[in-house]
PDB file of N, CA, C and O in Angstrom:
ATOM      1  N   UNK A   1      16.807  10.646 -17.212  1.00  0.00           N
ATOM      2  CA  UNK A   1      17.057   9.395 -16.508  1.00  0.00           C
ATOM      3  C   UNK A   1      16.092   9.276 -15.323  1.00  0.00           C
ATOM      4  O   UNK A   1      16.109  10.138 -14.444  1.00  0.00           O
ATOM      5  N   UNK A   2      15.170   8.135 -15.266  1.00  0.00           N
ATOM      6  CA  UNK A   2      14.284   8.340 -14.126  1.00  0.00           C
ATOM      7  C   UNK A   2      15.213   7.342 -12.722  1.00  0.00           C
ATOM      8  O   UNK A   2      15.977   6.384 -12.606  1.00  0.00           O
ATOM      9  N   UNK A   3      14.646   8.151 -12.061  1.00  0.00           N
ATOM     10  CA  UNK A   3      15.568   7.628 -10.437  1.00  0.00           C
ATOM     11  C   UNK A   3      15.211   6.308  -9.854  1.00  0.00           C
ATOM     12  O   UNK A   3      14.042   5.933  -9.760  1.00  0.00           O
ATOM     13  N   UNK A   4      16.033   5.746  -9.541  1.00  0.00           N
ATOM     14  CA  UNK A   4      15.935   4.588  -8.972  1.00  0.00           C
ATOM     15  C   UNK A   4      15.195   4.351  -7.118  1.00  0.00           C
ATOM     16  O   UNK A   4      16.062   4.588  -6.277  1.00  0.00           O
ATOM     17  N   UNK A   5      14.096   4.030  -6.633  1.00  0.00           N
ATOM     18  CA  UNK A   5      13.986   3.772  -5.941  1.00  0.00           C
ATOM     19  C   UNK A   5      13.435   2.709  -5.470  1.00  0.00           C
ATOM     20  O   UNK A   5      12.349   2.712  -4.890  1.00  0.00           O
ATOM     21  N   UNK A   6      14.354   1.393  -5.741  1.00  0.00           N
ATOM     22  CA  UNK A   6      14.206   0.245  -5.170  1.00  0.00           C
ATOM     23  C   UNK A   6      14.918   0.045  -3.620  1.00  0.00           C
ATOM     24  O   UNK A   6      15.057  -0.983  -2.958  1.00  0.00           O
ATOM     25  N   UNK A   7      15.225   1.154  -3.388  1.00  0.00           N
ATOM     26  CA  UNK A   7      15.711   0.472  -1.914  1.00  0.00           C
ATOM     27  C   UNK A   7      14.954   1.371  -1.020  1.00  0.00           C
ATOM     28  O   UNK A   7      15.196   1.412   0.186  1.00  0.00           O
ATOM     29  N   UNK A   8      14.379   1.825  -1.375  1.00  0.00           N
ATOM     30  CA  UNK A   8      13.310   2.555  -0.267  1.00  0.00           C
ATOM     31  C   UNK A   8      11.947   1.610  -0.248  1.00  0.00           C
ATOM     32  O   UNK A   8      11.507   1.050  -1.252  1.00  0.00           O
ATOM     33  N   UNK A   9      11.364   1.536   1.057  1.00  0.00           N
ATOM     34  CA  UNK A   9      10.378   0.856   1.454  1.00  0.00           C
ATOM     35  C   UNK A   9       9.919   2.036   1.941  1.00  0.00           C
ATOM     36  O   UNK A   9      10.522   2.977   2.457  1.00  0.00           O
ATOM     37  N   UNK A  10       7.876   1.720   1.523  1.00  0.00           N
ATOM     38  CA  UNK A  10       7.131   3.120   2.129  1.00  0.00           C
ATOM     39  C   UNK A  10       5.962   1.892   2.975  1.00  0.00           C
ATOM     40  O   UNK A  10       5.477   0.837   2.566  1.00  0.00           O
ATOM     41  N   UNK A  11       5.873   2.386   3.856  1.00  0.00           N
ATOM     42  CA  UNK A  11       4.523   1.682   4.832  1.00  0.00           C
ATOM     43  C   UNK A  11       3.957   2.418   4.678  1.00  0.00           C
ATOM     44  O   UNK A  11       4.328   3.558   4.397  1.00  0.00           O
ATOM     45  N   UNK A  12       2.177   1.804   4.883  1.00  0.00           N
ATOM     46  CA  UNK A  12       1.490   2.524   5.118  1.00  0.00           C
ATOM     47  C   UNK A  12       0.353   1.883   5.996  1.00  0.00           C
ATOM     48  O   UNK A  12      -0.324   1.022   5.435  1.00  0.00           O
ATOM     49  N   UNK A  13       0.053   2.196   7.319  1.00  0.00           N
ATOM     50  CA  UNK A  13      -0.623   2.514   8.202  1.00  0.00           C
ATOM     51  C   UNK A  13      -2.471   2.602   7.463  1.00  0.00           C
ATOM     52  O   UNK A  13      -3.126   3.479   6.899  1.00  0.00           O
ATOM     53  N   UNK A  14      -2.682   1.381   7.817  1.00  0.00           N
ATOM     54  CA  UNK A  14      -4.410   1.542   6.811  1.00  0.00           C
ATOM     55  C   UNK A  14      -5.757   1.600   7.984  1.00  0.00           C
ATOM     56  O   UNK A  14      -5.901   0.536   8.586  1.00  0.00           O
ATOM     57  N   UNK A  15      -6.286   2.201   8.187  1.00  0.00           N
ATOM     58  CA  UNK A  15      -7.748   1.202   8.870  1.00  0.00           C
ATOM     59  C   UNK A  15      -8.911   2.312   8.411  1.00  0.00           C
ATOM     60  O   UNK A  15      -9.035   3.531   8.528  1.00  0.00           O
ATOM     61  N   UNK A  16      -9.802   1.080   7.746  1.00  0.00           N
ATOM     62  CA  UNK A  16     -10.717   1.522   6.718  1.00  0.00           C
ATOM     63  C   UNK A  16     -10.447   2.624   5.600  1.00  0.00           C
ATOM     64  O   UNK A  16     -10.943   3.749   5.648  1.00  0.00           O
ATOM     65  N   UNK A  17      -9.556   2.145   4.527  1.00  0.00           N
ATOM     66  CA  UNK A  17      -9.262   3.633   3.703  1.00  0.00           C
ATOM     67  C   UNK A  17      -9.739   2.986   2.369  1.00  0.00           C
ATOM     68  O   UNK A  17      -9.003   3.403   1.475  1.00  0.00           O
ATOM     69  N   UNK A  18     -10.850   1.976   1.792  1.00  0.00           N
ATOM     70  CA  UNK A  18     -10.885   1.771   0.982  1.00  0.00           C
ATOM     71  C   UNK A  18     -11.346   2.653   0.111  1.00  0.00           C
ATOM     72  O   UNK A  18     -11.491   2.087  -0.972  1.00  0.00           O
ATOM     73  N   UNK A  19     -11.740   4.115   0.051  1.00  0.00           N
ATOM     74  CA  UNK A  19     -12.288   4.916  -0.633  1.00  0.00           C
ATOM     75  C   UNK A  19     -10.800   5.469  -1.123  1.00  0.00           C
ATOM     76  O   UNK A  19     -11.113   6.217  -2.049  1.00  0.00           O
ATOM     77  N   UNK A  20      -9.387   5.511  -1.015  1.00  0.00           N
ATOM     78  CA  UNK A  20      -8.289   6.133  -0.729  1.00  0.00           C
ATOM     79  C   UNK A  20      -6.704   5.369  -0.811  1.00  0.00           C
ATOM     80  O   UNK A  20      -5.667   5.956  -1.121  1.00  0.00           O
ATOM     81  N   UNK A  21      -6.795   4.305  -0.544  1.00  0.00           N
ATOM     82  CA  UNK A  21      -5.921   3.245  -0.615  1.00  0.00           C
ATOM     83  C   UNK A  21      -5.627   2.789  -2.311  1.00  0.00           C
ATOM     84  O   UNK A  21      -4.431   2.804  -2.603  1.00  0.00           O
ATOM     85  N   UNK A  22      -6.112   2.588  -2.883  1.00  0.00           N
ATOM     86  CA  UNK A  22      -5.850   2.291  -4.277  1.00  0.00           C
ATOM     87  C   UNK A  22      -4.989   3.392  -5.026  1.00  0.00           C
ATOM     88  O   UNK A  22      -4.062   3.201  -5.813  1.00  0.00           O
ATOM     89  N   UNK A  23      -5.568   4.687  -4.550  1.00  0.00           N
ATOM     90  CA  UNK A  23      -5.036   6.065  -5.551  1.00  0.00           C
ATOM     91  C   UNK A  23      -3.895   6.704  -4.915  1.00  0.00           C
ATOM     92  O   UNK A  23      -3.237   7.580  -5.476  1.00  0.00           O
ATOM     93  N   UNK A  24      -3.590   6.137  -3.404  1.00  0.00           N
ATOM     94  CA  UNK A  24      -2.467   6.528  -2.497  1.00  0.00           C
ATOM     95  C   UNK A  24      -1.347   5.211  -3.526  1.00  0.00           C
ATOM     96  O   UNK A  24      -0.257   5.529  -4.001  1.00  0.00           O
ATOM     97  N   UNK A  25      -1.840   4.085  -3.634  1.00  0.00           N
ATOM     98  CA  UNK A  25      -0.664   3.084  -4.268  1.00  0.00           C
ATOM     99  C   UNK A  25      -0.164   3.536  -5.647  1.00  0.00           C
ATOM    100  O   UNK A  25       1.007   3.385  -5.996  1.00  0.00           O
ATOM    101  N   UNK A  26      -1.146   4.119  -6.439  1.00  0.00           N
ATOM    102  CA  UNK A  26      -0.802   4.739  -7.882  1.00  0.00           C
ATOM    103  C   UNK A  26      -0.073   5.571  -7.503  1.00  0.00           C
ATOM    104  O   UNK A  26       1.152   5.484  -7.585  1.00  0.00           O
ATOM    105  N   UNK A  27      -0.957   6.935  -6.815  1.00  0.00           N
ATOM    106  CA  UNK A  27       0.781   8.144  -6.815  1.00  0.00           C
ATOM    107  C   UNK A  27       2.160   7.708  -6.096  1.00  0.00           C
ATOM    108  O   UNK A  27       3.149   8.437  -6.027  1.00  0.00           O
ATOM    109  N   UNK A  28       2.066   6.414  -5.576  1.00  0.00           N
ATOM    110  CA  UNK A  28       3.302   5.596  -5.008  1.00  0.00           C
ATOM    111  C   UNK A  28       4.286   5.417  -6.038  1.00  0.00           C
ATOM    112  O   UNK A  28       5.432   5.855  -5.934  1.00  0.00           O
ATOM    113  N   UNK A  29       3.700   4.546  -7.394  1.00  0.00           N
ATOM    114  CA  UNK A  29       4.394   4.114  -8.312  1.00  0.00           C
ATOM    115  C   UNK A  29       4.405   4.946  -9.120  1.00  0.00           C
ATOM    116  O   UNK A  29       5.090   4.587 -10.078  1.00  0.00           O
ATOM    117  N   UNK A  30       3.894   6.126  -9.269  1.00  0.00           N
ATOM    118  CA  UNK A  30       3.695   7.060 -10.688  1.00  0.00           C
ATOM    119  C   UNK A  30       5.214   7.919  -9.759  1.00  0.00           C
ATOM    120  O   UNK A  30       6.314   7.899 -10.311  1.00  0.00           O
ATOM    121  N   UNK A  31       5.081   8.433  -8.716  1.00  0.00           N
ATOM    122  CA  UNK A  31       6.277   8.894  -7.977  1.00  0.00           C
ATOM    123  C   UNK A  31       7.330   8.434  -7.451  1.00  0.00           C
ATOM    124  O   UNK A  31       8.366   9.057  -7.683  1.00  0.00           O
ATOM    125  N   UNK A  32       7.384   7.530  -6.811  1.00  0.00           N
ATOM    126  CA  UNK A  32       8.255   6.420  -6.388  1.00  0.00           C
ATOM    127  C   UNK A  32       8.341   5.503  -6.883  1.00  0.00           C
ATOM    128  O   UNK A  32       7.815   4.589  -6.247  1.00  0.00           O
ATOM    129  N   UNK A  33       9.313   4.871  -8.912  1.00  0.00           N
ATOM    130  CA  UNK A  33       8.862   3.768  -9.271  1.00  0.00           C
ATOM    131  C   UNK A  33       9.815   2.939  -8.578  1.00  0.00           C
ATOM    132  O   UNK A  33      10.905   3.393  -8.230  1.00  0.00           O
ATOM    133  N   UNK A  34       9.494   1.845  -8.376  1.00  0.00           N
ATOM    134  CA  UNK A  34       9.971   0.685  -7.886  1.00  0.00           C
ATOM    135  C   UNK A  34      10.198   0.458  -6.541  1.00  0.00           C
ATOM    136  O   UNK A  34      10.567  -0.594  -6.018  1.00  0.00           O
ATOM    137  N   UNK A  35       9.926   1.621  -5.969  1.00  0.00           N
ATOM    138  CA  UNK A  35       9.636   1.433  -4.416  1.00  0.00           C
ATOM    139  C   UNK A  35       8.901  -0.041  -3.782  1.00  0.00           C
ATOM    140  O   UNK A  35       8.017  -0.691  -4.340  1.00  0.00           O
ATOM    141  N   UNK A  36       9.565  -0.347  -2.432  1.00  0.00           N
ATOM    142  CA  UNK A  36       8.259  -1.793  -1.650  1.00  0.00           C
ATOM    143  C   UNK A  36       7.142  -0.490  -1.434  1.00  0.00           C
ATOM    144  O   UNK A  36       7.175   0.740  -1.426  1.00  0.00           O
ATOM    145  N   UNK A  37       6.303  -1.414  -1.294  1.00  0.00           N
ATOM    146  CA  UNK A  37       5.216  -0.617  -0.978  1.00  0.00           C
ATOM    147  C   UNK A  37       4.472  -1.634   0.234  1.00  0.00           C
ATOM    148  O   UNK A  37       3.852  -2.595  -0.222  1.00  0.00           O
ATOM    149  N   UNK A  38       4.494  -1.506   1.463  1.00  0.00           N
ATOM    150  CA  UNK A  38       3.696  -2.333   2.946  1.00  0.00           C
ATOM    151  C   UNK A  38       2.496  -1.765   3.301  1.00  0.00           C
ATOM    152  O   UNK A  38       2.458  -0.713   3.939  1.00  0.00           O
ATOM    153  N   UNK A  39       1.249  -2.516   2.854  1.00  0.00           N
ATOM    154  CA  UNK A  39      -0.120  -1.549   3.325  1.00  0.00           C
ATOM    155  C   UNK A  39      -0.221  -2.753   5.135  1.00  0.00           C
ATOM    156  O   UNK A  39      -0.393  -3.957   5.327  1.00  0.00           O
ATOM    157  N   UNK A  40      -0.012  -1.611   6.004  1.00  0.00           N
ATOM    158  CA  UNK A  40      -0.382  -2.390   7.054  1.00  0.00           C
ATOM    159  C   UNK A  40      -1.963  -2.255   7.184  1.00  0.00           C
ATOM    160  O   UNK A  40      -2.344  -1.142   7.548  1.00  0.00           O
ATOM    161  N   UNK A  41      -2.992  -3.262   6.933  1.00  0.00           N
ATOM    162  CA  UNK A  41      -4.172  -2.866   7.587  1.00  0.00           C
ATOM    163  C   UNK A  41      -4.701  -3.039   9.211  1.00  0.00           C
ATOM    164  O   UNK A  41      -4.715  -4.022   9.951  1.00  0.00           O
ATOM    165  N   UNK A  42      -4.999  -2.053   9.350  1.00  0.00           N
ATOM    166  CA  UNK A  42      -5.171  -2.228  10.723  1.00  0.00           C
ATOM    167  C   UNK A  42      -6.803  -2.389  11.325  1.00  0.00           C
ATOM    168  O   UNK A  42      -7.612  -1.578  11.776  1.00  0.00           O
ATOM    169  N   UNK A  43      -6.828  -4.016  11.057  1.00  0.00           N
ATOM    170  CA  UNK A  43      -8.161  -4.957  11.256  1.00  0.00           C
ATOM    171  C   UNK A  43      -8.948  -3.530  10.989  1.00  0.00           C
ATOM    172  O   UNK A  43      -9.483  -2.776  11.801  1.00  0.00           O
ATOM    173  N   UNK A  44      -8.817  -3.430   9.484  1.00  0.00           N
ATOM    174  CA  UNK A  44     -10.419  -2.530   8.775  1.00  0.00           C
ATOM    175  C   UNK A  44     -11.540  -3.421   8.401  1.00  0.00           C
ATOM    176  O   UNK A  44     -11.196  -4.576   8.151  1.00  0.00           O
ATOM    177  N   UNK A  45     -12.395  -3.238   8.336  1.00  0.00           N
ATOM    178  CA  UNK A  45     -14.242  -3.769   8.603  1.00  0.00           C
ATOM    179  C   UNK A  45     -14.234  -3.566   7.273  1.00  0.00           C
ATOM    180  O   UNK A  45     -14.940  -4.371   6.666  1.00  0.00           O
ATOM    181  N   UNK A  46     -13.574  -2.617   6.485  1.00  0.00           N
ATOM    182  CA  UNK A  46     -13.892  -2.603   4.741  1.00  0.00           C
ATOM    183  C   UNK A  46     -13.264  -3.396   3.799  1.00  0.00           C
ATOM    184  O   UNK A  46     -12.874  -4.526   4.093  1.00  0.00           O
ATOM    185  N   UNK A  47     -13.121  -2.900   2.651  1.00  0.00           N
ATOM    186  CA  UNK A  47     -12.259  -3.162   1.391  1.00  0.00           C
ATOM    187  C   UNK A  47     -10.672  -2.837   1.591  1.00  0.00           C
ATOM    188  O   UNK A  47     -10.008  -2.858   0.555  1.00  0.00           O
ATOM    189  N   UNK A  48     -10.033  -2.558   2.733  1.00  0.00           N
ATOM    190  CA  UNK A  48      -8.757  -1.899   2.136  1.00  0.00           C
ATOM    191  C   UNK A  48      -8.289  -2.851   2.129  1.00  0.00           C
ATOM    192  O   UNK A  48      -7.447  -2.704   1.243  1.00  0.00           O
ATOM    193  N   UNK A  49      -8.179  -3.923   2.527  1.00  0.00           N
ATOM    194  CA  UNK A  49      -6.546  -5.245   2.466  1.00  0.00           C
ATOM    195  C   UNK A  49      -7.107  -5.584   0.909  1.00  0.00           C
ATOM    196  O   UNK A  49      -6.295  -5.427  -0.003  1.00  0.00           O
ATOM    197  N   UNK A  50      -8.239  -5.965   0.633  1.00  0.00           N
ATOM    198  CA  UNK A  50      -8.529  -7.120  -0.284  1.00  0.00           C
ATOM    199  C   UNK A  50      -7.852  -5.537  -1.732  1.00  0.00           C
ATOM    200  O   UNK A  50      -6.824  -5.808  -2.352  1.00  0.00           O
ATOM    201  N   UNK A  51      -8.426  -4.387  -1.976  1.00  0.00           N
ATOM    202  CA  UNK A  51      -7.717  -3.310  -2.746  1.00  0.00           C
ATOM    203  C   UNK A  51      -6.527  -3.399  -2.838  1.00  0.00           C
ATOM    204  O   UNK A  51      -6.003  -3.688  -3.913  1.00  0.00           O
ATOM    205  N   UNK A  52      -5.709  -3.134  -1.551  1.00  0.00           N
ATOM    206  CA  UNK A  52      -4.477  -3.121  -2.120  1.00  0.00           C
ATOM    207  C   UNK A  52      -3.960  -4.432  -2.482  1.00  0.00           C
ATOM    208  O   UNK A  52      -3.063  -4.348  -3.320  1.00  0.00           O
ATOM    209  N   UNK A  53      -4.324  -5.963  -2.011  1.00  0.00           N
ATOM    210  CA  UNK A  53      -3.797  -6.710  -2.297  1.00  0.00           C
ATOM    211  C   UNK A  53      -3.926  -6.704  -3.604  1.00  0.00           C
ATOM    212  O   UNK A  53      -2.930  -7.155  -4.170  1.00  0.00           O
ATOM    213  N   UNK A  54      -4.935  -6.300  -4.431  1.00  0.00           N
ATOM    214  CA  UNK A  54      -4.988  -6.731  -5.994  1.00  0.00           C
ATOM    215  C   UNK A  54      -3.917  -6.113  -7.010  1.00  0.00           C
ATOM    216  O   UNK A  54      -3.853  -6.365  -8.213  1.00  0.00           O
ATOM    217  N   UNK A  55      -2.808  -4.961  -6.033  1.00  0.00           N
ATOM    218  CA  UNK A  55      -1.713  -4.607  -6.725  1.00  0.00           C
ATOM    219  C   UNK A  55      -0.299  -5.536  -6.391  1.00  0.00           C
ATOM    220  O   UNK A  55       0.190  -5.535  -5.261  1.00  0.00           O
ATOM    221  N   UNK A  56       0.237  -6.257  -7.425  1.00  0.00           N
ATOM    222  CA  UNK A  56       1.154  -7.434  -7.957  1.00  0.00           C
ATOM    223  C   UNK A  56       2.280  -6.691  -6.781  1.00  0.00           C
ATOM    224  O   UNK A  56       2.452  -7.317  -5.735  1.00  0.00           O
ATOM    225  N   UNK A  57       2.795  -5.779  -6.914  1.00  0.00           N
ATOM    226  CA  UNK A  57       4.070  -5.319  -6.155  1.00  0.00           C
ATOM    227  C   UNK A  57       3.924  -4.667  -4.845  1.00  0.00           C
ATOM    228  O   UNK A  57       4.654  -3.769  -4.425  1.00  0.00           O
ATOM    229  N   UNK A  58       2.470  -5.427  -3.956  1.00  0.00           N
ATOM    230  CA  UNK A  58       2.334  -4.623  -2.630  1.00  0.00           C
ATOM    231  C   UNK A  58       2.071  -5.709  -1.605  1.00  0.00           C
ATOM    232  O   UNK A  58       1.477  -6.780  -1.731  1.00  0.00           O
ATOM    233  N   UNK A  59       2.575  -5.242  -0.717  1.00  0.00           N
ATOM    234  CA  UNK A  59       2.757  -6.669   0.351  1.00  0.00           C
ATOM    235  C   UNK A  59       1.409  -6.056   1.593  1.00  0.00           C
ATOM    236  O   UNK A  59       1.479  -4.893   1.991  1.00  0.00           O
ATOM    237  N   UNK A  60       0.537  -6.768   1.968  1.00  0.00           N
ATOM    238  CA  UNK A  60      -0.351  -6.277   2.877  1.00  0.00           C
ATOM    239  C   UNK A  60       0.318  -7.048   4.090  1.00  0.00           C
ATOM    240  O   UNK A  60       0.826  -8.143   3.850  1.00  0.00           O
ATOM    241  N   UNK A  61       0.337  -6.729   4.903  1.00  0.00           N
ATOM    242  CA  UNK A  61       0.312  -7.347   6.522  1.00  0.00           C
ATOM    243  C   UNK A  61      -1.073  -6.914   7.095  1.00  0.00           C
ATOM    244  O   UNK A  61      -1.480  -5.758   6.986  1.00  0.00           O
ATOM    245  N   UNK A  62      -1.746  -7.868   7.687  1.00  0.00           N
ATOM    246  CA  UNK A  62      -3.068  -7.733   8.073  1.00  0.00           C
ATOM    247  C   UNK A  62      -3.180  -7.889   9.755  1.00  0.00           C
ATOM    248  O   UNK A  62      -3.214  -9.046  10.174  1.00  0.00           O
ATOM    249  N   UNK A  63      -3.225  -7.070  10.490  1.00  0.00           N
ATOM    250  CA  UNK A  63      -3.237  -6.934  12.111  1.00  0.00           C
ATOM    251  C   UNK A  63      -4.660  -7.848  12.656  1.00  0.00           C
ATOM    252  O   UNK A  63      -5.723  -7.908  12.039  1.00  0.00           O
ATOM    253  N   UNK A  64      -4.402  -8.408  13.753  1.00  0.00           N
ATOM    254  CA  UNK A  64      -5.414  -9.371  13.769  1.00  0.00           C
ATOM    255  C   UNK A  64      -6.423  -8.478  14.531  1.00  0.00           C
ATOM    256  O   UNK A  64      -7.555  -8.958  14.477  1.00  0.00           O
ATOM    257  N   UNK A  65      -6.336  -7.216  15.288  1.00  0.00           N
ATOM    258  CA  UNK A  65      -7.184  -6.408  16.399  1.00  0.00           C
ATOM    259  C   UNK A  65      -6.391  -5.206  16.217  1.00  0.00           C
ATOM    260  O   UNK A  65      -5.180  -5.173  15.997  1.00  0.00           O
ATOM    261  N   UNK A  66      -7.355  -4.009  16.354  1.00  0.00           N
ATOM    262  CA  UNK A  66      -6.990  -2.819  16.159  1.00  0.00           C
ATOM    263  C   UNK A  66      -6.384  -2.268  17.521  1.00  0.00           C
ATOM    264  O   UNK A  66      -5.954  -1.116  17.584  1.00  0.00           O
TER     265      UNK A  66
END
């Protein structure tokens, strides 16, 4: 029986992790299925908001200044 974790929410604290952010959201859902998943980016200069946004079940909040 795989475990239910829809009521756990995991944040995560981003600035500049686009090399890292994508494969942190996979072992999220491969380990935690159904978990929220919150990538806070914290005004990164790279790829990380636009990465994680391209996963359907992840909510980005985007900080306007680091």
């Amino acid at each position: 029986m795989e475990q239910d974790y829809s009521a756990l929410s995991v944040l995560i604290p981003a600035h500049n992790e686009q090399n890292a952010i994508g494969t942190v959201i996979q072992d999220l859902h491969e380990y935690l299925p159904g978990c929220e998943i919150l990538v806070i980016d914290d005004c990164s200069t790279d790829m990380t908001a636009d990465i994680a946004s391209q996963f359907e079940t992840v909510r980005v909040l985007r900080l306007p200044y680091n």
